[in-house]
C-alpha positions in Angstrom: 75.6 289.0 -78.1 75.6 286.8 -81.2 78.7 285.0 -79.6 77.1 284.3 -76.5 73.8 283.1 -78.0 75.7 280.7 -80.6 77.3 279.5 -77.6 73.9 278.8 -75.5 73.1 276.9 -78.8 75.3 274.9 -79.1 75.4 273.8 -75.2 71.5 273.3 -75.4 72.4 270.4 -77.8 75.3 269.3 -76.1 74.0 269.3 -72.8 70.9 267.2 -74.2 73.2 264.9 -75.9 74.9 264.2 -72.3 72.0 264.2 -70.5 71.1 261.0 -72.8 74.3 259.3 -72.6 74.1 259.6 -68.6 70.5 257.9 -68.9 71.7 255.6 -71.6 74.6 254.5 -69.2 72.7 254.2 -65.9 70.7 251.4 -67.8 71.7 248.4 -66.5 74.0 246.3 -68.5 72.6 242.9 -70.2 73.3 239.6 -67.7 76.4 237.6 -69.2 75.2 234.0 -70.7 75.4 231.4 -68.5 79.4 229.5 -68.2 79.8 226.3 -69.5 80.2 225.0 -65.9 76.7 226.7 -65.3 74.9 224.9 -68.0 76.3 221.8 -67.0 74.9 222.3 -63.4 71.3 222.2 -65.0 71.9 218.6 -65.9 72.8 217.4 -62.8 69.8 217.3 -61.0 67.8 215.8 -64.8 70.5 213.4 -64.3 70.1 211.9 -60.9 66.5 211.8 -61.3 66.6 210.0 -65.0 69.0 207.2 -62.6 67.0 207.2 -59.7 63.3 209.3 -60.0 63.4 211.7 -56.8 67.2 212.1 -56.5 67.1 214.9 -58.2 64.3 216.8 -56.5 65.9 215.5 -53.3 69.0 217.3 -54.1 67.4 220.5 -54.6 65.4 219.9 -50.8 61.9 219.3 -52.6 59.5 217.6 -50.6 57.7 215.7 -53.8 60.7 213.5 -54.1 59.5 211.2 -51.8 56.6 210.6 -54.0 59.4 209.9 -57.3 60.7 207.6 -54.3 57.9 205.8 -53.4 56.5 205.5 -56.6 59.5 203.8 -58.0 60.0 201.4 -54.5 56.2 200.3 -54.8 56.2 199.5 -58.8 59.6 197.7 -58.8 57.9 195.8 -55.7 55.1 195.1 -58.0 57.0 193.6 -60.9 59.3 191.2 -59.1 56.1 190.3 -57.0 54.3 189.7 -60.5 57.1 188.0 -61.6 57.2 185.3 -58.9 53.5 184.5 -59.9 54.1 184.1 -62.8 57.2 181.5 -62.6 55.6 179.9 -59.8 52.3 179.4 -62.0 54.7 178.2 -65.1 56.3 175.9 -63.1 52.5 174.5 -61.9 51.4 174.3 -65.1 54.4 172.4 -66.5 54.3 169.9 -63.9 50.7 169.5 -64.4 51.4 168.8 -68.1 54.3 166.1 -67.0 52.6 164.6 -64.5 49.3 164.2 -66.1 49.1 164.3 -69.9 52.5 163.1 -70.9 53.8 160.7 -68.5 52.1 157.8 -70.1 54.7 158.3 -73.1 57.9 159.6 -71.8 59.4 159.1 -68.7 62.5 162.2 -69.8 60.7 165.4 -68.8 61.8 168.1 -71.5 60.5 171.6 -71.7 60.2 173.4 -74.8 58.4 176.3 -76.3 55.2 178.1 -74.4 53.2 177.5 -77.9 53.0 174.0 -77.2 51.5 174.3 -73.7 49.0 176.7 -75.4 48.5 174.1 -78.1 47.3 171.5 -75.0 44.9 173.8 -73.8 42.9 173.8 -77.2 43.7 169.7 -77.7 42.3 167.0 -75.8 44.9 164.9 -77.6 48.2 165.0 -79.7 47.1 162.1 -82.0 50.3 159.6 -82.9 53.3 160.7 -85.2 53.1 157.8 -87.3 50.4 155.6 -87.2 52.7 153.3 -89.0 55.5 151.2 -88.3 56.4 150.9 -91.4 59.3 153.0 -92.8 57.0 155.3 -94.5 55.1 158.0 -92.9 51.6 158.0 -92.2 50.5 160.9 -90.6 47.5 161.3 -88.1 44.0 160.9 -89.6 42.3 162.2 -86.2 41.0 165.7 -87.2 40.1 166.1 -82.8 43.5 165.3 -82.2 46.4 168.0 -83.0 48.5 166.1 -85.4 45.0 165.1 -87.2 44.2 168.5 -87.4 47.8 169.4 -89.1 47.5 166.5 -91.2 44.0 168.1 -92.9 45.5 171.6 -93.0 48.2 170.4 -95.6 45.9 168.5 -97.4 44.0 171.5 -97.1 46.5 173.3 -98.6 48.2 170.8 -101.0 45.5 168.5 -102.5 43.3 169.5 -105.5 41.0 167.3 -103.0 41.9 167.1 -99.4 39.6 163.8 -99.4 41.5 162.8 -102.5 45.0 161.7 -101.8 47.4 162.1 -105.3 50.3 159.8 -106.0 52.6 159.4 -102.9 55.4 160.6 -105.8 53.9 163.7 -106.5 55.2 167.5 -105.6 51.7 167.9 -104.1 51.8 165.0 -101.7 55.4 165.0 -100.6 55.0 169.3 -100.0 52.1 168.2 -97.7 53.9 165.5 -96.1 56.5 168.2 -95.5 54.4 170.7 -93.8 52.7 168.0 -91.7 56.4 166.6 -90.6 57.6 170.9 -89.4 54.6 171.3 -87.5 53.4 167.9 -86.1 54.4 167.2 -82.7 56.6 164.0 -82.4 56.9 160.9 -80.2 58.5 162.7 -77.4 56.1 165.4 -76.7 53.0 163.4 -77.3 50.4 163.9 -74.8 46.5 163.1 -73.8 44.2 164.4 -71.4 41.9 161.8 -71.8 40.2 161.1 -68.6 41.3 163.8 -66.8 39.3 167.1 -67.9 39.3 168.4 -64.3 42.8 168.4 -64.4 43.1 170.1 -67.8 40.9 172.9 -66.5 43.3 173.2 -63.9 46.0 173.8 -66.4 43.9 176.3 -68.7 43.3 178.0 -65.5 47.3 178.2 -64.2 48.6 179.2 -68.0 45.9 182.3 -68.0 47.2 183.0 -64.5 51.3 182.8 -65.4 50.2 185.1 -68.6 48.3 187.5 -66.9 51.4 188.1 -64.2 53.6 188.4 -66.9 51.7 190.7 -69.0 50.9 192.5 -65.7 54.4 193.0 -64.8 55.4 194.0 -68.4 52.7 197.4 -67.8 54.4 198.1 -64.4 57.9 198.4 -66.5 55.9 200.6 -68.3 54.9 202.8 -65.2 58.2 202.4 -64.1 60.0 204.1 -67.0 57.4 206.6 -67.3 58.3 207.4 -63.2 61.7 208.2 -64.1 61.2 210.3 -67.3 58.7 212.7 -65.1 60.7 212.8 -62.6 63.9 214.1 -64.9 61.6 216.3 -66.8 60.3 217.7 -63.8 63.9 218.4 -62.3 65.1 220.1 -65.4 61.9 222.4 -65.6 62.5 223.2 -61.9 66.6 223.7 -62.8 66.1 226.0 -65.7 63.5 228.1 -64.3 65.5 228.7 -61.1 68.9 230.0 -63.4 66.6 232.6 -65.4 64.9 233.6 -62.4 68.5 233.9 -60.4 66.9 232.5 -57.5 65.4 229.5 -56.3 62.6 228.0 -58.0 60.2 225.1 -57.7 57.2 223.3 -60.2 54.5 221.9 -58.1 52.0 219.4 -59.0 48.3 220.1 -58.0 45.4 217.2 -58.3 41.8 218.8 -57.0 38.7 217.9 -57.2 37.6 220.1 -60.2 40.6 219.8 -62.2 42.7 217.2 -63.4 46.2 218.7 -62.6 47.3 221.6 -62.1 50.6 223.4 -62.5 52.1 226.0 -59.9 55.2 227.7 -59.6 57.0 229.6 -57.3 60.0 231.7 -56.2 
């Protein structure tokens, strides 16, 4: 009897212990981690659509990559159109500046910097170089015309007394005579506008039109990078959630009239 009951003892136990191994063995084992090969497919699809925003929701058959698509078509449309303006306006306003203001001085058209275009938009006048032919310098005393108006900015800057000229041998006079000569505009870029206000309107009117294309254009680059960042983000959401789900996944994007955006996704 004692036999028999230590044996029912210990295959209570026992029999409990198996019982709990069986359950513990029907769980179902961990998922491995994802290959190498696997992890590289998630970037695939980031990929494409970081190149080309839609190509990677068109790979996985996702109907909002047609909007990536036409997103990117209408704002690259949009900058070279804003482009054109804006060289075709430069190239009005430079010929209006030839044409008009300098041609009484120079018969060689040269272009240089767009400061100086901006500079004949505040200036009715460049003023002279030299107002002397001597070999000496002597600089524009005009303060309406630009050169004038560099000329009383070094004295500004350089004379005790900008009414007051010092000795033409002194520090003070030849460092003003220095600034005036690096930022003076010189015989063959002279210009004047004199009679002719309507067409220096015109050419205030034309610069703020090139300026605002360009500037214009320079924001739509802005969209235009911004297109293909959402459009990779979005793909490597969309990839990621569809390997831990184990099944085909998709993020949509939601605008109503209530909220601003919403997210959805399914499986």
């Amino acid at each position: 009897m004692l036999f028999v009951a230590g044996l029912a003892g210990l295959a209570g136990p026992s029999g409990a212990v198996g019982g709990a191994a069986q359950a513990a063995d029907s769980t179902p084992p961990p998922p491995p981690p994802p290959s190498v090969a696997a992890r590289g497919r998630l970037w695939v699809r980031p990929v494409l659509s970081l190149a080309l925003p839609g190509a990677g929701q068109l790979a996985a058959h996702q109907d909002r990559a047609a909007v990536y698509l036409a997103a990117e078509l209408y704002t690259l449309a949009r900058v070279l159109q804003l482009n054109h303006e804006g060289n075709t306006a430069g190239d009005r306003f430079r010929d209006l500046a030839f044409d008009v203001a300098r041609r009484a001085f120079t018969t060689a058209r040269r272009d240089t910097v767009f400061e100086y275009y901006e500079t004949m938009e505040r200036f009715t006048e460049s003023g002279e170089f030299d107002r002397d032919p001597e070999p000496a310098l002597a600089p524009e005393t005009d303060p309406t015309t630009f050169n004038g108006s560099v000329w009383l900015l070094a004295r500004r800057t350089f004379w005790a007394d900008p009414n007051a000229p010092p000795d033409p041998s002194s520090p003070a006079y030849a460092a003003a005579l220095q600034f005036y000569q690096q930022h003076a505009v010189g015989p063959a870029f002279r210009w004047s506008w004199r009679n002719a206000a309507a067409q220096q309107q015109v050419f205030r009117e034309t610069i703020g039109k090139s300026d605002h294309a360009f500037r214009s254009a320079q924001s739509h680059l802005g969209v235009l990078l911004a297109n293909h960042v959402v459009s990779a983000v979005d793909a490597l959401i969309s990839s990621r959630l569809s390997a831990l789900a184990g099944r085909h996944a998709t993020l949509h994007t939601v605008i109503g009239p209530t909220t601003v955006l919403g997210l959805s996704l399914a499986f």
